[in-house]
FILUMTI-297941 format. One record per residue: residue number from 1; x, y, z of N, C-alpha, C in turn. Coordinates in steps of 0.2 Angstrom, whole numbers, plus 5000, padded with zeros to 4 digits. Atoms other than C-alpha are relative to their C-alpha. Layout:
FILUMTI-297941
+-----+------+------+------+------+------+------+------+------+------+
| num |  n_x |  n_y |  n_z | ca_x | ca_y | ca_z |  c_x |  c_y |  c_z |
+-----+------+------+------+------+------+------+------+------+------+
| NUM |    X |    Y |    Z |    X |    Y |    Z |    X |    Y |    Z |
...
+-----+------+------+------+------+------+------+------+------+------+
END
This chain:
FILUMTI-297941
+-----+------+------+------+------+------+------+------+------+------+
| num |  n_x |  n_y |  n_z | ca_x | ca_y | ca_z |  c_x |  c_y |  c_z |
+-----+------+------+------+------+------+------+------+------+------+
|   1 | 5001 | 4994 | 5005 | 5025 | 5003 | 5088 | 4999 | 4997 | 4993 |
|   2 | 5003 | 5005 | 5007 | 5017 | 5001 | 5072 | 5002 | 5007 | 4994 |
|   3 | 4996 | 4996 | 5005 | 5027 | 5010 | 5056 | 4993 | 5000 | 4995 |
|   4 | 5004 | 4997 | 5006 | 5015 | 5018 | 5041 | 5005 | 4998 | 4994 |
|   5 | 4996 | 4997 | 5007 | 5025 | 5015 | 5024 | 4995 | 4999 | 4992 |
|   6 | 5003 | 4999 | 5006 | 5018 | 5022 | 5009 | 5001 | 5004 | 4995 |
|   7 | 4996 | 4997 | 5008 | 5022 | 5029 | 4991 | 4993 | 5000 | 4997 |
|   8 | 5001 | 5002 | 5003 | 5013 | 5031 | 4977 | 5001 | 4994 | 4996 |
|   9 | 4998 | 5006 | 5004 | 5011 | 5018 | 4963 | 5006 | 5001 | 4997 |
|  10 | 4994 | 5001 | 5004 | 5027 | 5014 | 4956 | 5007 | 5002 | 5004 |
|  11 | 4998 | 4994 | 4995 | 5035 | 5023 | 4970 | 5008 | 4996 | 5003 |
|  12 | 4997 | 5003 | 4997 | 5045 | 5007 | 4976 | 4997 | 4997 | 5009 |
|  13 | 5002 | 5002 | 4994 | 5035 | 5003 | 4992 | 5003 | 4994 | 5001 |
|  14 | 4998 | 5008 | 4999 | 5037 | 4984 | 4990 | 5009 | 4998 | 5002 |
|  15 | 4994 | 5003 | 5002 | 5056 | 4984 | 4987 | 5003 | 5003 | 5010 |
|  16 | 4997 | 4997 | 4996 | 5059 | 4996 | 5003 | 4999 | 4993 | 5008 |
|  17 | 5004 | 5006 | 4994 | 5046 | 4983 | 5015 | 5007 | 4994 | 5000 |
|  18 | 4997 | 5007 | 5001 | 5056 | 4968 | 5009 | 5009 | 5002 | 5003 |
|  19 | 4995 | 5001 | 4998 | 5071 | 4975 | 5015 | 5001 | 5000 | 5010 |
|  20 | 5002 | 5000 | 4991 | 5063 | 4979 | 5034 | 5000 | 4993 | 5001 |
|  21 | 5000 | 5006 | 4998 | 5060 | 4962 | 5033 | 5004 | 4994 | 5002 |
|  22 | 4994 | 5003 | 5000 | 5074 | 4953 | 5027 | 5005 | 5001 | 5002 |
|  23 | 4993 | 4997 | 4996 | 5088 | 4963 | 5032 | 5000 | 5001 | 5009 |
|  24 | 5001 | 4997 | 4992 | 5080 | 4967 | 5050 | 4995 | 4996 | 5004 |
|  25 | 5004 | 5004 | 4997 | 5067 | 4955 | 5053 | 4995 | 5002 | 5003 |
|  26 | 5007 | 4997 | 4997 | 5052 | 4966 | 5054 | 4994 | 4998 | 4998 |
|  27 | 5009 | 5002 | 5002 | 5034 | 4960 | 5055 | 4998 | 5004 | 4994 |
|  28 | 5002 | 4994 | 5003 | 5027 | 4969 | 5039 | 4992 | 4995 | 4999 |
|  29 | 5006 | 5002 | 5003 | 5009 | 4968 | 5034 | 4997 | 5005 | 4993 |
|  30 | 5000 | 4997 | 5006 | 5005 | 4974 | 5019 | 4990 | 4999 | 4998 |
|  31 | 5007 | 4999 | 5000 | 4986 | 4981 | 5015 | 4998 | 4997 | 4994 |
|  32 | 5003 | 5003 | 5006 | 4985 | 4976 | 4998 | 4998 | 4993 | 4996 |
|  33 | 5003 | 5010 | 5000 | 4986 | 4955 | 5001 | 4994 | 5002 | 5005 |
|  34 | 5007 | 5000 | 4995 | 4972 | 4961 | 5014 | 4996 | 5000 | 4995 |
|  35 | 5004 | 4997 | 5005 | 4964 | 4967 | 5000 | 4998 | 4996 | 4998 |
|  36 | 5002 | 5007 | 5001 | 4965 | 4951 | 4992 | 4996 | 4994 | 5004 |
|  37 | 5001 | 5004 | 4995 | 4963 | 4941 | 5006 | 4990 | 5001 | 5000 |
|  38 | 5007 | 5000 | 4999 | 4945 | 4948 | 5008 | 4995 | 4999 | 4996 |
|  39 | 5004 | 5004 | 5007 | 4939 | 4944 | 4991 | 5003 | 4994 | 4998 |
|  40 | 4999 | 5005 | 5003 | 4944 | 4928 | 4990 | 4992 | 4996 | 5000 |
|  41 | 5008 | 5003 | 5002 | 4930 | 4915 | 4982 | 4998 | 4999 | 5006 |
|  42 | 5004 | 5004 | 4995 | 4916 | 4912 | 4996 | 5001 | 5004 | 5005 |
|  43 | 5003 | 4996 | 4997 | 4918 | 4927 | 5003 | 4999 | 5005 | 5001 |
|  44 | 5004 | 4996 | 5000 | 4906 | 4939 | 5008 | 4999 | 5004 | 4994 |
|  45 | 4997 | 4995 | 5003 | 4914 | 4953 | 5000 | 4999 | 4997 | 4990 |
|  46 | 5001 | 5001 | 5004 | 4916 | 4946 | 4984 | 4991 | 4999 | 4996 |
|  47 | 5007 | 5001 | 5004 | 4897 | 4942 | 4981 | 4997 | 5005 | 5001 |
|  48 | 5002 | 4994 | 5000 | 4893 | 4960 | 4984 | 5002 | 5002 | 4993 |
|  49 | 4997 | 4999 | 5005 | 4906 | 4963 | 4970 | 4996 | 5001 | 4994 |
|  50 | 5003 | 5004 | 5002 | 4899 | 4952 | 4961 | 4992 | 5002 | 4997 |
|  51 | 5008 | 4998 | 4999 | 4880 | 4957 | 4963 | 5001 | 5008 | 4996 |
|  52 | 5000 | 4994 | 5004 | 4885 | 4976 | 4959 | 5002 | 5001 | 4992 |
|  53 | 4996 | 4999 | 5005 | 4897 | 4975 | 4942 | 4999 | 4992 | 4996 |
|  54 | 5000 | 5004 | 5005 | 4893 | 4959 | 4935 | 5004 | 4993 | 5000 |
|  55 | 4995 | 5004 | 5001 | 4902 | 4942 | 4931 | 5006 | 5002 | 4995 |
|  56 | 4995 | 4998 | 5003 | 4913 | 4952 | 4920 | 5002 | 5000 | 5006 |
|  57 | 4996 | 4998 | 4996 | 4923 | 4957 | 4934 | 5003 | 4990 | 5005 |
|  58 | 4996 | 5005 | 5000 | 4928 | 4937 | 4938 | 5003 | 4997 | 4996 |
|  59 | 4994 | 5004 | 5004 | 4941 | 4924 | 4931 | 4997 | 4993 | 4997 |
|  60 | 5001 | 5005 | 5000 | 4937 | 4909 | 4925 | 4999 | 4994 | 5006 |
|  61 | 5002 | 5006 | 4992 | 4939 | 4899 | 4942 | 4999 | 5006 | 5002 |
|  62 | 5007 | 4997 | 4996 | 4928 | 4912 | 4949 | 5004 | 5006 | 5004 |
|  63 | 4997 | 4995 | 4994 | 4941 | 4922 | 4959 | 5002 | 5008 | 4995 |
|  64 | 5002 | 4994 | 5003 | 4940 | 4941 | 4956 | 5007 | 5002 | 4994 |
|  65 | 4997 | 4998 | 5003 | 4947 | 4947 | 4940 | 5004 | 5009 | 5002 |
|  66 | 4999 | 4994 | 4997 | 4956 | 4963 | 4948 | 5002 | 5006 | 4994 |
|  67 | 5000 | 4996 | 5007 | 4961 | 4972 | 4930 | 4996 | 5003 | 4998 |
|  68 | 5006 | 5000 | 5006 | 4944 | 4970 | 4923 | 4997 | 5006 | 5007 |
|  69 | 5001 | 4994 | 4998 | 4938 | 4980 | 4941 | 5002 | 5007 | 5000 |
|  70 | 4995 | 4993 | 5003 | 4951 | 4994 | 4939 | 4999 | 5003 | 5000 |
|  71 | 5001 | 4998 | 5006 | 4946 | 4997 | 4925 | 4993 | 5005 | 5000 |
|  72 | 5007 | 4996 | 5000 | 4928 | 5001 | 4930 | 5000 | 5004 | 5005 |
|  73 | 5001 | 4993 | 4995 | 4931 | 5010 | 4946 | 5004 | 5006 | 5000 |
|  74 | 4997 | 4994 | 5004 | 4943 | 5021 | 4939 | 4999 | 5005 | 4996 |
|  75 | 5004 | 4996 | 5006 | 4932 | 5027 | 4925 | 4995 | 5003 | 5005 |
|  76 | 5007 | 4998 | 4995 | 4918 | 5031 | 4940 | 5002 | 5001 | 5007 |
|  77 | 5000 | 4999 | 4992 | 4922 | 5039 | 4956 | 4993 | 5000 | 5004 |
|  78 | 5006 | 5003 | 4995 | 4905 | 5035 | 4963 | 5001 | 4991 | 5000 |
|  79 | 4997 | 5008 | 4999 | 4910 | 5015 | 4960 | 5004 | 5000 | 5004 |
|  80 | 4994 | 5000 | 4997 | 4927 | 5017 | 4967 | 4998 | 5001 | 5008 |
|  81 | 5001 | 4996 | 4995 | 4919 | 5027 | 4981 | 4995 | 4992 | 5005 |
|  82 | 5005 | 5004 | 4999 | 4907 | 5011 | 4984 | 5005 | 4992 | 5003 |
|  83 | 4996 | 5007 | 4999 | 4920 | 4997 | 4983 | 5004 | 5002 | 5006 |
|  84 | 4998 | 4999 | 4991 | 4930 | 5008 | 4998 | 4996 | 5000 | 5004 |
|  85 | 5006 | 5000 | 4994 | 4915 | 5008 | 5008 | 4997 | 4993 | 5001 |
|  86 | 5001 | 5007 | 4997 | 4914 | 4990 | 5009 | 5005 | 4998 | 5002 |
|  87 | 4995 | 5005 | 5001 | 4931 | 4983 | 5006 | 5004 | 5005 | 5008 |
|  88 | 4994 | 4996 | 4994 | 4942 | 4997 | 5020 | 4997 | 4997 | 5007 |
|  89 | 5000 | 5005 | 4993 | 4933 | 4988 | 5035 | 5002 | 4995 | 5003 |
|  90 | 4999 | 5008 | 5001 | 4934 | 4972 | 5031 | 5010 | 4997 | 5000 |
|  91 | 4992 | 5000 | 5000 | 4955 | 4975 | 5027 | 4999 | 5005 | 5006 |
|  92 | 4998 | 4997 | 4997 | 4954 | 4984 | 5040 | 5003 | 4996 | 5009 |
|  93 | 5000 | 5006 | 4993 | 4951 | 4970 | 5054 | 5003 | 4995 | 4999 |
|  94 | 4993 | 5006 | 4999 | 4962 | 4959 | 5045 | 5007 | 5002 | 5000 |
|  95 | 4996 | 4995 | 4996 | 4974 | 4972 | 5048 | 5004 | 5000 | 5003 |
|  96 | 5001 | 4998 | 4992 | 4971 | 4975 | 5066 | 5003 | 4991 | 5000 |
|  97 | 4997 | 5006 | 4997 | 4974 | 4954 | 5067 | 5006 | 4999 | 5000 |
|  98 | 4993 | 5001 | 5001 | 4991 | 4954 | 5058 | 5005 | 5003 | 5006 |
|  99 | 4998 | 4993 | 4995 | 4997 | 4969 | 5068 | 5001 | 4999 | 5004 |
| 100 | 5000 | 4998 | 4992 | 4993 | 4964 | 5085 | 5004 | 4990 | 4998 |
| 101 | 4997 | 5006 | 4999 | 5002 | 4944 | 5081 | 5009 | 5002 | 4999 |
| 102 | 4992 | 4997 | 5001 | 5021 | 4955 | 5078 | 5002 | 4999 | 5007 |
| 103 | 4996 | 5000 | 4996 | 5034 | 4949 | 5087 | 5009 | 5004 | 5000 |
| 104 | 4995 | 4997 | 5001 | 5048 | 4961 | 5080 | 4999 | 5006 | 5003 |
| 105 | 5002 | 4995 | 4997 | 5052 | 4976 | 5089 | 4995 | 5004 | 4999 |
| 106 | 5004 | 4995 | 5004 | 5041 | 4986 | 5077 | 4995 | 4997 | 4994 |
| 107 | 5003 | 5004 | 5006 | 5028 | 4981 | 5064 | 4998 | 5005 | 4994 |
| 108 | 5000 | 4998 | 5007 | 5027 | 4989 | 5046 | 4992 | 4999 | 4998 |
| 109 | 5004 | 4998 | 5001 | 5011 | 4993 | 5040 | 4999 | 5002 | 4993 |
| 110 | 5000 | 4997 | 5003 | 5011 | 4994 | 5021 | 4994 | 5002 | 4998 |
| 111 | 5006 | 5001 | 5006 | 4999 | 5001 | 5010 | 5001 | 5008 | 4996 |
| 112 | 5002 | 4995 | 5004 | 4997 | 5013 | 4995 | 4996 | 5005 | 5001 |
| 113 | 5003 | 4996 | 4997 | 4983 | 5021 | 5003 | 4998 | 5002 | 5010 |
| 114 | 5000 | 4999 | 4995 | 4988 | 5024 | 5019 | 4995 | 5008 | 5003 |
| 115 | 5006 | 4994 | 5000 | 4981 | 5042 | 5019 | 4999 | 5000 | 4999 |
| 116 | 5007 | 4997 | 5001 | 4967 | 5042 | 5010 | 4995 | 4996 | 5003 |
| 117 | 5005 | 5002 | 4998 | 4959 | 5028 | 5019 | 5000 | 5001 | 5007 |
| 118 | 4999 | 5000 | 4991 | 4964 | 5035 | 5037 | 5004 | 4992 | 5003 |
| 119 | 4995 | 5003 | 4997 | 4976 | 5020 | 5038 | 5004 | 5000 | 5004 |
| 120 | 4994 | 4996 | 4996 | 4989 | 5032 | 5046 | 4996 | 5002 | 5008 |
| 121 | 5002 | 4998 | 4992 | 4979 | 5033 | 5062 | 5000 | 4994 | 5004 |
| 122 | 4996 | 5008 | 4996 | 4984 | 5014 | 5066 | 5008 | 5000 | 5001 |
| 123 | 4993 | 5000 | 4997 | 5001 | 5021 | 5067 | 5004 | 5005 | 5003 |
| 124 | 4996 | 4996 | 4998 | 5014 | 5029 | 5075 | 5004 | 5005 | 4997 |
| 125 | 4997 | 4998 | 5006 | 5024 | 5035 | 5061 | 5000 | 4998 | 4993 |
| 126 | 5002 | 5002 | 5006 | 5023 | 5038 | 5044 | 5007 | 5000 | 4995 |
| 127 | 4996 | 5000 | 5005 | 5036 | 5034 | 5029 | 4998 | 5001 | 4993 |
| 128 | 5002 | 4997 | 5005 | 5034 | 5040 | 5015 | 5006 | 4998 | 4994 |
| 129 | 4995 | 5002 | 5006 | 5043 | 5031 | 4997 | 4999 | 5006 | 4997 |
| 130 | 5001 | 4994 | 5007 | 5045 | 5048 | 4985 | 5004 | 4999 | 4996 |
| 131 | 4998 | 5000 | 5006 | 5048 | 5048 | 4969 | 4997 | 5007 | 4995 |
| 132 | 5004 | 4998 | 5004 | 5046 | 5059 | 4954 | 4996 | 4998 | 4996 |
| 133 | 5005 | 5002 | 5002 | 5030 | 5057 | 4946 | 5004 | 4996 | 4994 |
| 134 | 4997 | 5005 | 5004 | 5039 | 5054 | 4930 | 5003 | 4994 | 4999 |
| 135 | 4997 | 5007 | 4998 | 5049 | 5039 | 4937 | 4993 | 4994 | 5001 |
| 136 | 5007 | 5003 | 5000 | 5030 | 5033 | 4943 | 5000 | 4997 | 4995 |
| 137 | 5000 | 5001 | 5006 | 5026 | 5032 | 4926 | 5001 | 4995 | 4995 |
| 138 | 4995 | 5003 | 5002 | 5041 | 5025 | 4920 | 5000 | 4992 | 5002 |
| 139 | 5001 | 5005 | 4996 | 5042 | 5011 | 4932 | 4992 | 4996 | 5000 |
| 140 | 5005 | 5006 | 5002 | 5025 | 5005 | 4931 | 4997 | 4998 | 4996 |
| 141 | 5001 | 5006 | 5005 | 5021 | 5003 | 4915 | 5004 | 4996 | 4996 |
| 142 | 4994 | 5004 | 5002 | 5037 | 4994 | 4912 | 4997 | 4994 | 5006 |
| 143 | 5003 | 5004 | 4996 | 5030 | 4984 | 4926 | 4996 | 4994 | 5001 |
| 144 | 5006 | 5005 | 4998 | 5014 | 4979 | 4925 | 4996 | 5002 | 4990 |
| 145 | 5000 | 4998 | 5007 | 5014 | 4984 | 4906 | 4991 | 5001 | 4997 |
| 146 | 5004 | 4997 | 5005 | 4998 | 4996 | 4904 | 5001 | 5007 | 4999 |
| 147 | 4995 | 4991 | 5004 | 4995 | 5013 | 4896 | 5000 | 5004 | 5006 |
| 148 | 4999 | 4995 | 4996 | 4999 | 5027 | 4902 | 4995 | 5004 | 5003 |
| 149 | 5007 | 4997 | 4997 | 4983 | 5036 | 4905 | 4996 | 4995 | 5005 |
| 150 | 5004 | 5003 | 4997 | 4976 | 5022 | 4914 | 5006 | 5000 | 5009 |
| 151 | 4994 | 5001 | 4994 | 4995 | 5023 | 4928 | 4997 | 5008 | 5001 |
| 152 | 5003 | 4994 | 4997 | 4988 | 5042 | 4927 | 4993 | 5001 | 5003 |
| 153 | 5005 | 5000 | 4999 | 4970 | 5038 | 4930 | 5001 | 4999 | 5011 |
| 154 | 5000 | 5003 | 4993 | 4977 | 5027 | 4948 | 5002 | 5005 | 5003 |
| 155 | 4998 | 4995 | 4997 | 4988 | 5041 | 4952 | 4998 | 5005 | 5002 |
| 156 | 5004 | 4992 | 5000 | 4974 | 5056 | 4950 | 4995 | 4996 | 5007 |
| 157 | 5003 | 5001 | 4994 | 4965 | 5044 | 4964 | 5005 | 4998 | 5006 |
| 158 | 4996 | 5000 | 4994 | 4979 | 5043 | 4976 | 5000 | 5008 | 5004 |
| 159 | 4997 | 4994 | 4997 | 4985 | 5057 | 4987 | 5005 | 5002 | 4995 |
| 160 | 4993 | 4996 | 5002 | 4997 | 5069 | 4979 | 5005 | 4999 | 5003 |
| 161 | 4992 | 5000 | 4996 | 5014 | 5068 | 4982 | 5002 | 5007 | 5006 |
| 162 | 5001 | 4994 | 4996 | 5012 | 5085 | 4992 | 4997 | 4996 | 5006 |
| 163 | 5004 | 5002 | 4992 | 5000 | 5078 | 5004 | 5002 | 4994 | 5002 |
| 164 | 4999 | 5004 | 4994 | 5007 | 5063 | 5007 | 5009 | 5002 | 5006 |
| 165 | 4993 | 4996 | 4998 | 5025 | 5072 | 5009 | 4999 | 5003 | 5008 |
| 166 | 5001 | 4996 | 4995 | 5014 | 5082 | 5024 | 4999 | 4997 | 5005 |
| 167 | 5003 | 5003 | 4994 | 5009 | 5068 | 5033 | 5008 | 4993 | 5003 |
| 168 | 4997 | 5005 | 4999 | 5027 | 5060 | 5034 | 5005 | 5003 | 5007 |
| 169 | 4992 | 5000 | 4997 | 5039 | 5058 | 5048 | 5004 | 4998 | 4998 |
| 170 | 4992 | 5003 | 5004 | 5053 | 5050 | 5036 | 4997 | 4999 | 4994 |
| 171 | 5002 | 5000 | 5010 | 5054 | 5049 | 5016 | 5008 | 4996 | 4999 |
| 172 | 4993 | 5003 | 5007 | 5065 | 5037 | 5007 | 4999 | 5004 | 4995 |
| 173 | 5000 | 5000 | 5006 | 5069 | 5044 | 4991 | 5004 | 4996 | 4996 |
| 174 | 4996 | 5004 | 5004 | 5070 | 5032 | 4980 | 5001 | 5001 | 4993 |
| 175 | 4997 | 5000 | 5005 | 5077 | 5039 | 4964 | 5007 | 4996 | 4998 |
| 176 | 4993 | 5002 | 5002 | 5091 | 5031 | 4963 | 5001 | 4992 | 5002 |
| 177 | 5000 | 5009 | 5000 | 5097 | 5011 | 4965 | 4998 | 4997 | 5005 |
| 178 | 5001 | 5001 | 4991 | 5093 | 4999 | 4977 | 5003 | 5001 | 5005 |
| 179 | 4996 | 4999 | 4994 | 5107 | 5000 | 4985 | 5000 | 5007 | 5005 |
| 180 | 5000 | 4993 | 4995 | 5105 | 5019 | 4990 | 4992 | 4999 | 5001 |
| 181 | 5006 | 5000 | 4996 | 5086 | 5014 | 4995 | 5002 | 4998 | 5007 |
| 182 | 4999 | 5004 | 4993 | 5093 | 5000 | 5007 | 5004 | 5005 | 5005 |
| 183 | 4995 | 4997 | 4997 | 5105 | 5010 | 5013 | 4997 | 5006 | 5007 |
| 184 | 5004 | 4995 | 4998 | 5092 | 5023 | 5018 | 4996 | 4995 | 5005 |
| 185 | 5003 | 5004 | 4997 | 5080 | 5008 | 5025 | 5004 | 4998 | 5006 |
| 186 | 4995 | 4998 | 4993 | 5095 | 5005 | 5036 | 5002 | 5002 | 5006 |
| 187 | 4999 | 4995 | 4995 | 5097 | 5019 | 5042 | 4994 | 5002 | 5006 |
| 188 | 5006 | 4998 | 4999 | 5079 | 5022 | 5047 | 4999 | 4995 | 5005 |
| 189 | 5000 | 5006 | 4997 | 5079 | 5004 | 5055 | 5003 | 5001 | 5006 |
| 190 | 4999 | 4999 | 4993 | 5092 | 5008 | 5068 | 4995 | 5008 | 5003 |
| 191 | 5002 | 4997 | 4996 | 5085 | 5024 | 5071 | 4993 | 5000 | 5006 |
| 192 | 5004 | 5003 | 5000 | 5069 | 5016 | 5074 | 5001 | 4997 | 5007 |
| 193 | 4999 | 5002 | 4996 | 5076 | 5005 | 5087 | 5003 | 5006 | 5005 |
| 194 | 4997 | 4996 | 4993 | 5087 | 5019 | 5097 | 4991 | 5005 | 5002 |
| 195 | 5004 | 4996 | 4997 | 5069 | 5028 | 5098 | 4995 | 4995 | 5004 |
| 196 | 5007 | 5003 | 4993 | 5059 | 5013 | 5107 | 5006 | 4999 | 5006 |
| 197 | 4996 | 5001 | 4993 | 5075 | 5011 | 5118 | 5001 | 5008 | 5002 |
| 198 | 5003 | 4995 | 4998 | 5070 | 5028 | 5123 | 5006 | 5006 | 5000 |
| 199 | 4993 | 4993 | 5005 | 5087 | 5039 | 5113 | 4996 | 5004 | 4998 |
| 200 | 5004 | 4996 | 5003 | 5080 | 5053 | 5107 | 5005 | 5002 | 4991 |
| 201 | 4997 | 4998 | 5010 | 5082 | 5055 | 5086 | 5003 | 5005 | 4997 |
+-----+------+------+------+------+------+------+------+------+------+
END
């Protein structure tokens, strides 16, 4: 069985994975090192990049400045629109590789854009990290320390928290500490196991 989990930016997704993993020792694969994975120097993908936006959008050692593109396809929904039409196939099959090498009862599937790129159709269930917006906000530009309009720019191209709400079968909310997230990830963990051993939920 392959688990969907996804939040908003700022949402806590990372912190909830790491506990499937560590505390239960679930496969997880996570779309957004794919994402990396597939621009690294030398390949393909990158020299498309490249070719459309400029060597502004590289680092000094050549590997993609991710900031610097952001910034540009954030300002332009026709850009943004262009970089998912290359880049969601390419993560998508390396994806599919990770996913089918899971030797844990079940395999965790993160990504931030699970809905909007039709990633929730590689899986069986969807989880869903919610928070209030506000907390978003709060937590990521303490985080990754930018402004605010720019945490609301990424936000306005995700799903709503409405619509990912509608596409959940389970919602951590994490408002509150880690302890009452794990606690939650716990719970969701055994239940997970009583429904491949065929208990009903």
């Amino acid at each position: 069985m392959i688990i969907g989990l996804t939040g908003g930016i700022g949402s806590g997704k990372s912190a909830a994975a790491d506990r499937f993993a560590e505390a239960h020792g679930i496969h997880v694969v996570d779309a957004d090192m794919k994402s990396r994975v597939v621009v690294e120097p030398g390949k393909p993908a990158l020299k498309h990049i490249v070719d459309r936006f400029g060597d502004e959008v590289l680092l000094p050692d050549g590997s993609l400045n991710r900031p610097a593109l952001r910034e540009v396809v954030f300002r332009d929904p026709t850009q943004r629109l262009w970089l998912e039409e290359l880049l969601h196939p390419l993560i998508r099959e390396e994806t599919l590789n990770d996913l089918a090498s899971a030797q844990s009862p079940y395999a965790l599937l993160v990504s931030p854009l699970l809905i909007e790129s039709g990633q929730h159709r590689m899986t069986q269930r969807v989880i869903v990290v919610d928070v209030p917006e506000s907390i978003q906000l709060a937590r990521t530009a303490a985080r990754d320390q930018v402004q605010l309009d720019q945490i609301r720019a990424i936000m306005e191209a995700q799903a709503t928290r409405d619509d990912r709400l509608r596409q959940a079968h389970d919602v951590l909310t994490n408002d509150g500490d880690l302890a009452a997230l794990h606690a939650q990830v716990d719970a969701l963990h055994e239940r997970y196991l009583a429904l491949l051993s065929g208990d009903t939920l």
